[in-house]
N, C-alpha and C positions, 0 to 999 in steps of 0.2 A: 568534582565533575571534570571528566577529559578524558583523553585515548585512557585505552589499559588494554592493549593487544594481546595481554597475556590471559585476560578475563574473556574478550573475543575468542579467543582459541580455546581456551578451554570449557567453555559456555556453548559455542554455536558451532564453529569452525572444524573441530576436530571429527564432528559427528555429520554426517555426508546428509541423514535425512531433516537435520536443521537446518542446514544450506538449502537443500531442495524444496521444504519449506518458507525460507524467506524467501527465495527465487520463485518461488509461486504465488506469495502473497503480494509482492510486488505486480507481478503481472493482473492480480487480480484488482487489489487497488486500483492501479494504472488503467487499466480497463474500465473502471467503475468511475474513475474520475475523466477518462475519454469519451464513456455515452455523456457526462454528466457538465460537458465543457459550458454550452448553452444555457443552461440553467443557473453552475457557478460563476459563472462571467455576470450576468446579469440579476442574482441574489444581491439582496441590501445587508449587510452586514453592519450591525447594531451592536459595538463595544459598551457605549454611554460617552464615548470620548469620539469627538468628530475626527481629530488629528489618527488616531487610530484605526476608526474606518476607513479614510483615505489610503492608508498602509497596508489595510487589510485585503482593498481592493486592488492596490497594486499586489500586494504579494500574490496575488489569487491569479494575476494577468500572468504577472510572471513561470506561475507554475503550470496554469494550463496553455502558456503557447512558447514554452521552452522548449527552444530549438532541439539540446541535447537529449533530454527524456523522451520528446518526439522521435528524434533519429535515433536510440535505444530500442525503441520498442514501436511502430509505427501502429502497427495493429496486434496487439496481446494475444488477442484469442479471439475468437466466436463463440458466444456462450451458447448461442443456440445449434453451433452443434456439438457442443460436449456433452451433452445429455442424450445423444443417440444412438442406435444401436443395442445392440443386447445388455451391455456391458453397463449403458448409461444411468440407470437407477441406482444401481449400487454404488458407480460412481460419485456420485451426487450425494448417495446418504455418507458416504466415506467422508468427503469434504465436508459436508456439517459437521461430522463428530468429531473431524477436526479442527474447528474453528471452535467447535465448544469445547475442547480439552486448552483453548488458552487463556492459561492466568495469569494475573497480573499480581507481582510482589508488591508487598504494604509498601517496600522502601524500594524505589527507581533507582538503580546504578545504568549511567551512559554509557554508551558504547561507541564509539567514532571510529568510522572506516578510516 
C-alpha cells in the first residue's frame, strides 16, 4: 500500500472521462453528505468499542464542518434542478447506468493523490 503515480496515470488520469467521472462523484458524495450534515452529526455510532465511537464521532465533526471541503465546494449542486427540462430524464437514466457500471476488484490497490 502507498502512492504509485504511475498506476494513477495509467488507471484514471490519462483518460479525461475518469477524471470527469471522479470529479462528479465527488460533487455527488459532497452533496449527499451536505443535505445529510444534521443527521450524521447527530447519528450514534456503534463500533462495540466505546474509545472507537468517540473517534468516530470526532472524525465525523471533523469531516462535515471542514473548513477546506467547505470552501472547495460550498454548494455542489441542486439536484432538484438537474432533473429539469427536456433533457432531464435521460439525464438521470445516464447517471444510474453509471453508477451501476461500477465494480469493484476482489483485490483493492490504493491510490494516493
Amino acid at each position: 500500500w502507498g502512492k504509485n503515480p504511475e498506476l494513477m496515470y495509467d488507471r484514471v488520469l490519462r483518460y479525461q472521462d475518469r477524471v470527469r467521472n471522479l470529479y462528479f462523484t465527488f460533487l455527488f458524495v459532497l452533496r449527499a453528505v451536505t443535505k445529510a450534515t444534521d443527521y450524521l452529526e447527530q447519528a450514534e455510532y456503534d463500533t462495540g468499542n466505546h474509545e472507537d465511537d468517540l473517534k468516530t464521532v470526532s472524525l465525523m465533526k471533523q469531516l462535515l464542518y471542514n473548513p477546506k471541503l467547505q470552501a472547495a465546494c460550498p454548494l455542489p449542486f441542486d439536484e432538484a434542478k438537474l432533473w429539469q427540462g427536456q433533457s432531464g430524464p435521460e439525464l438521470k437514466q445516464q447517471i444510474q447506468e453509471q453508477f451501476r457500471n461500477i465494480r469493484f476488484r476482489s483485490e483493492p490497490e490504493l491510490i494516493v493523490f
